[in-house]
C-alpha positions in Angstrom: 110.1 74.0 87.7 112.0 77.3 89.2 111.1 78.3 92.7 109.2 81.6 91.4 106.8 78.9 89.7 105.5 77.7 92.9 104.6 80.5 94.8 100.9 81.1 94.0 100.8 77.5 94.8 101.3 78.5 98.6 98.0 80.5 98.6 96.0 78.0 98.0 94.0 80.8 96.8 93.4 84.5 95.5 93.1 85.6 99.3 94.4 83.1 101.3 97.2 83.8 103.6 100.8 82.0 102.9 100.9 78.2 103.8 98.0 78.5 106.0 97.2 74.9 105.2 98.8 71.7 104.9 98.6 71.6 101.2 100.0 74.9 101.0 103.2 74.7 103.4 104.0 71.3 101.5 104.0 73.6 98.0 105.7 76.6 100.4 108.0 73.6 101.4 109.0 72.7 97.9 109.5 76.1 96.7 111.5 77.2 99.7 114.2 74.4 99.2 114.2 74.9 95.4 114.9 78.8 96.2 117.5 77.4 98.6 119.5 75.2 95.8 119.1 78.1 93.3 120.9 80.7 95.7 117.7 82.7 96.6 118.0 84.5 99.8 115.2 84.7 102.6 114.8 88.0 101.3 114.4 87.1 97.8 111.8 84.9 98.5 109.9 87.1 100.9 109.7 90.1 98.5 108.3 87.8 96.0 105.8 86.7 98.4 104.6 90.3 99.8 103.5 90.8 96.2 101.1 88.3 96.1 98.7 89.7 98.5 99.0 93.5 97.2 96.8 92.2 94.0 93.8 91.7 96.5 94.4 93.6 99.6 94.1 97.3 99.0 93.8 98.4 102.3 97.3 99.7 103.8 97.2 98.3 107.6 96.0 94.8 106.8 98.7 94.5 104.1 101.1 95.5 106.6 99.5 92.5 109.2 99.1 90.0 106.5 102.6 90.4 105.2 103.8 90.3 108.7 102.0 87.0 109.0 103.2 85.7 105.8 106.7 86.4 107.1 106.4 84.8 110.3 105.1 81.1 108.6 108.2 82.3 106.2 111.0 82.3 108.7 109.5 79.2 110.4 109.6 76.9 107.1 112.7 78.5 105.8 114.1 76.7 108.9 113.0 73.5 108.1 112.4 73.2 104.2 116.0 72.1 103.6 115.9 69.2 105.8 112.6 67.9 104.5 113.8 67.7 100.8 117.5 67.5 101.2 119.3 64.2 100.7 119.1 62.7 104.2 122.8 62.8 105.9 124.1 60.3 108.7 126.4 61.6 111.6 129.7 60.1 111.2 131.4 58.1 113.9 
């Protein structure tokens, strides 16, 4: 399944802010490292998921906040994604 796929997955749902839940930053997790082996930037994957809440919020200022929020859970599991579903490495003596 392509990274794109997954994303609504991350909302749990309609209104829900990104990953807000465990169920939701494990999808956010998955879909972040399969955006990472496909080449997708942070910023690729942050556009795509500043979309999600413009088809329910309609009101300008909380889009701004929510898509700030969304960003901030963003850069914190873009950090870690690759390490939870990479192949697991050994440092070498």
């Amino acid at each position: 399944m392509a990274w794109t796929d997954l994303i609504s997955g991350c909302f749990g749902f309609g209104t829900a802010p990104f990953a807000s839940n465990r169920p939701d930053e494990d999808i956010a997790k998955e879909a972040i490292a399969a955006a990472q082996a496909e080449g997708a930037s942070r910023a690729d994957f942050a556009q795509l998921i500043a979309l999600y809440p413009r088809r329910y919020i309609k009101s300008d200022q909380v889009l701004r906040e929510r898509i700030r929020e969304d960003a901030e859970r963003l850069d914190r599991l873009w950090k870690v994604a690759p390490s939870t579903d990479g192949p697991e490495t050994s440092p070498s003596s």
